[in-house]
N, C-alpha and C positions, 0 to 999 in steps of 0.2 A: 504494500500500500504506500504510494506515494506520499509524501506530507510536506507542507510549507506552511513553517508559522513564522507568522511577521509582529515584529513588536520593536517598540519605541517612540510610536508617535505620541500626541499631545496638544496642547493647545501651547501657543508661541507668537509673540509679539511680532507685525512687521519689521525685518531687517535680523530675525533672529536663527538661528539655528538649531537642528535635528539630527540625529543621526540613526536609520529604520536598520534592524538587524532580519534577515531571514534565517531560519533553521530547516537548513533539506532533511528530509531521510525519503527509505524506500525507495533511491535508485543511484546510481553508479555518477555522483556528482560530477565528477571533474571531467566527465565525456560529453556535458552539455553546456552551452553557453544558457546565464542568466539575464531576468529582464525584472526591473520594475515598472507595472503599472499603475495607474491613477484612474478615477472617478469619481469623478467629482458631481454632487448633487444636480439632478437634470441633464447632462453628460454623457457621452460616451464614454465608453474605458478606451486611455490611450495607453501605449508606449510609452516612457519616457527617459528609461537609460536601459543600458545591456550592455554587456560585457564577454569575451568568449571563454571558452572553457579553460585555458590556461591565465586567465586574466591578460594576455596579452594587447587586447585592444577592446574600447569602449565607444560607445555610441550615444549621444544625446538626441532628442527633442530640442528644438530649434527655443523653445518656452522656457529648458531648464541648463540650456549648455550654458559653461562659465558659472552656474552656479551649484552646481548638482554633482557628485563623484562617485560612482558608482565603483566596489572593488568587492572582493571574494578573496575567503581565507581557503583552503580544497580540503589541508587537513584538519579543518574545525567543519564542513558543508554547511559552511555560514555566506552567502551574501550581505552587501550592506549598501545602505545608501545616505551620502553624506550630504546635505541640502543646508546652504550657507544663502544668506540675504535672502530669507523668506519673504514672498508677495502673498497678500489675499486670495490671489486666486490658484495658488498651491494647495488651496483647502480642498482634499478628497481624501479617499481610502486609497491607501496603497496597497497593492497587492505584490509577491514575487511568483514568477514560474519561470521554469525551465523551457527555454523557445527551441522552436525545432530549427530544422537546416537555412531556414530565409532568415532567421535572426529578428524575426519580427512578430511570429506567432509561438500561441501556447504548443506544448508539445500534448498532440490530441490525447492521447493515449493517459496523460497525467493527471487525469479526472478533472473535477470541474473547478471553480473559483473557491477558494481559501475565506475566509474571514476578513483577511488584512487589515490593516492598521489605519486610525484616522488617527490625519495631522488637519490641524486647525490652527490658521496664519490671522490672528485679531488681535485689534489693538482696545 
């Protein structure tokens, strides 16, 4: 059984800081590249970082590049995601999953959406 538990978020003033932890289990972590996504209330769920299987290279959201660092420990099967100069409209739930071979979708097979964590950007 797959599992992605995400924790850290919180509520955080404009211009503040976070940092979201994911815990893998139930599959062969470091043979998949990770993704964090968001949704935000009324929203689609988007993308908004990823990183590939050896952490070797990362990807942003044009919304969260420069401020957003997404990294991966392989022998803890922890992702993270480090979000510096928080905006209002970072307010959603973050989710993590493991993306398949386009680096941009869930891996089907990993069942379906997690809990994930809400971060709340208020002043």
């Amino acid at each position: 059984q797959v599992q992605l538990v995400e924790s850290g978020g919180g509520l955080v003033q404009p211009g503040g800081s976070l940092r979201l932890s994911c815990a893998a289990s139930g599959f062969t972590f470091n043979y998949y590249a990770m993704g964090w996504f968001r949704q935000a209330r009324g929203k689609e769920r988007e993308l908004v970082a990823s990183i590939t299987n050896d952490g070797g290279a990362n990807m942003y959201a044009d919304s969260v590049r420069g401020r957003f660092t997404i990294s991966r420990d392989n022998s803890k099967n922890t992702v993270y995601l480090k979000m510096n100069s928080l905006k209002p409209e970072d307010t959603a739930i973050y989710y993590c999953k493991a993306l398949d071979w386009s680096g941009d979708y869930p891996v089907a097979q990993f069942g379906s959406w997690g809990q994930g964590t809400q971060v709340t950007v208020s002043s």
